[in-house]
N, C-alpha and C positions, 0 to 999 in steps of 0.2 A: 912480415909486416902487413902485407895485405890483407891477411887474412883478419888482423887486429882492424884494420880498417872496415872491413865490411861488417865483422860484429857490431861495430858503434853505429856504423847507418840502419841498422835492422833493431837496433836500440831507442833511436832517434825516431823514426818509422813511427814508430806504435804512437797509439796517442795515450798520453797522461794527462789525468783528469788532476785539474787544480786540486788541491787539497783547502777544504773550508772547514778555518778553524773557529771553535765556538767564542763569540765577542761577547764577555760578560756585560758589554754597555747594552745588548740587542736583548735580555731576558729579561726586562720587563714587556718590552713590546712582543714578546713572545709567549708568556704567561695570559696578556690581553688578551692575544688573539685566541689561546685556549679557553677562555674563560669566556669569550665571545660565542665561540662555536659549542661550547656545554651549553650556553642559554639557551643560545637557538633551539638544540636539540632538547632541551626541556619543557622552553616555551611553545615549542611546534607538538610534542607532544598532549599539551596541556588543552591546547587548542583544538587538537583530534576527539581526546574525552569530551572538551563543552561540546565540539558539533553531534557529538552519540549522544549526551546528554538530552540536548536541546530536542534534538528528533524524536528520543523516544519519550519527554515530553510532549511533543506536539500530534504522536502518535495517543500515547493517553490520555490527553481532552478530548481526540475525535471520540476515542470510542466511551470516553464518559458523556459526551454529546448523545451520542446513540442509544445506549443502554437510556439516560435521562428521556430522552422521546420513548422506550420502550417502557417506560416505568410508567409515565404520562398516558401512553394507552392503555396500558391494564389498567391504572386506576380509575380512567372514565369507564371500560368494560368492568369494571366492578361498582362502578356508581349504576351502570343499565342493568348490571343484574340484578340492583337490588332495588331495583322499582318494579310493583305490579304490572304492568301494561309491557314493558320489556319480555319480562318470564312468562307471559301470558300469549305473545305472537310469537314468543319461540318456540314452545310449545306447542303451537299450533301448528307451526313450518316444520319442524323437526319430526313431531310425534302425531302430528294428526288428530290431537286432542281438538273436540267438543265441547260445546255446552250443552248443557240439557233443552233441548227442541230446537237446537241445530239438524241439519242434513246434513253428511259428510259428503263433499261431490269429490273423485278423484278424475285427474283429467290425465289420459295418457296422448303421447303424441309417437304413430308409427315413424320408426327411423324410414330417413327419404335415401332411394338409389342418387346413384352419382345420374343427374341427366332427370329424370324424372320429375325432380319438382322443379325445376325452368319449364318442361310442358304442361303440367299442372296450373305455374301461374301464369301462363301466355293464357289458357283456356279459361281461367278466371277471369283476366283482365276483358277476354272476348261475351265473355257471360253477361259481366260489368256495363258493358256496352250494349248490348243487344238490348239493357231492359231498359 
């Protein structure tokens, strides 16, 4: 008999979890609460697409902003290229182009050492002075 005795405390011992059984009165508030948590996750996804939306809207006005000012300067450099007195001093910066009883002067300028032209114009400036 003891022995029947100690199997029931090693029975008793252990712990048993209540049993929860399903209350047909709780499955509408339990449908809710699914139907809560699908919105959520639908409308939190919804929310993700506008904000990618929204950005890469706001990405493509800057760069229609840009391209529009780069469209804006070629059309002025196409409005100077198409006046005489434009193509006529570019030509002349570019190409060296003349008139007839022009002189053509070119002017070269020797590259300066590091050091060198600071005593150049110190001597200059003493030059300057002296006259």
């Amino acid at each position: 008999m003891a022995v029947k005795a100690a199997s029931k405390t090693v029975k008793q011992g252990r712990e048993t979890r209540p049993r929860v059984r399903f209350d047909p009165g709780r499955l509408p508030v339990l449908l809710f609460v699914v139907f809560l948590i699908y919105l959520l996750i639908v409308t939190g996804s919804q929310f993700g697409r506008l904000y990618a939306l929204e950005t890469s809207v706001r990405q493509a006005e800057r760069e229609l902003k840009e391209v529009q000012a780069q469209n804006a300067a070629l059309w002025e450099r196409v409005r100077l290229l198409q006046s005489d007195s434009y193509v006529e001093s570019l030509a002349r910066e570019k190409f060296g182009l003349v008139k007839p009883g022009e002189v053509p002067v070119v002017v070269t300028v020797a590259p300066r050492q590091e050091g060198q032209g600071r005593r150049h114009e110190g001597d200059q400036n003493r030059a300057d002075n002296t006259h």
